[in-house]
C-alpha positions, 0 to 999 in steps of 0.5 A, a space after each residue: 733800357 731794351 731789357 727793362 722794356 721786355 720785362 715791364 712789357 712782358 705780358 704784352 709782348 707774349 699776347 702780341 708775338 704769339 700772334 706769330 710765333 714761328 716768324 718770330 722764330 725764324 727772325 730770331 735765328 736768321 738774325 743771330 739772336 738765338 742759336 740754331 739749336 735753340 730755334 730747334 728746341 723752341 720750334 718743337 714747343 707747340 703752344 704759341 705762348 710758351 714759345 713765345 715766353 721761352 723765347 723772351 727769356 733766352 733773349 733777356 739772357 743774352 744781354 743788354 744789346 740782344 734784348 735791343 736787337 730783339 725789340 728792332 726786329 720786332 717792331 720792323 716786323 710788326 709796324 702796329 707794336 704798341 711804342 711802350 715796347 719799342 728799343 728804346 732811344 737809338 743806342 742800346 748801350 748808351 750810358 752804360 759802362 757794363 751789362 747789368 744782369 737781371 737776377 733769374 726769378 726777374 726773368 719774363 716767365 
């Protein structure tokens, strides 16, 4: 699912999203993916990968809908985001019946 896209596609997706990591920012914010005070503490990071990554790592928390959100967004920002990091199918919960967690050191860090 959308969470097991951003964590197969991790790397990549910092490599790609670092490209721009402020608008990312504000599209996480203004889209309810990250709160205002994380969009506060990521924003003062100055390194576009460490951003990007802590970013990653905040949305794979939030849930399976979150890391699907989060893939739509940026793949309406980016029409040149590689398809093997798209959300996948239409439904980012079909065929679950509950949030699976992904233990910490799976996280993308």
């Amino acid at each position: 699912m959308a969470r097991e896209t951003i964590l197969r596609g991790c790397e990549k997706l910092i490599n790609f999203l670092q490209r721009a990591p402020d608008d990312i920012l504000n599209d996480a914010v203004a889209q309810g993916i990250i709160s205002g005070g994380d969009y506060v503490a990521l924003n003062e990071l100055l390194d576009p990968e460490e951003k990007v990554r802590k970013l990653l790592v905040r949305v794979q928390l939030k849930g399976e809908k979150t890391c699907f959100q989060f893939l739509e967004g940026i793949r309406s920002r980016f029409p040149d985001l590689p398809p093997d990091l798209w959300p996948p199918g239409n439904d980012p919960l079909r065929g679950q019946k509950q949030d699976r967690k992904i233990p910490c050191l799976q996280l993308c860090e």
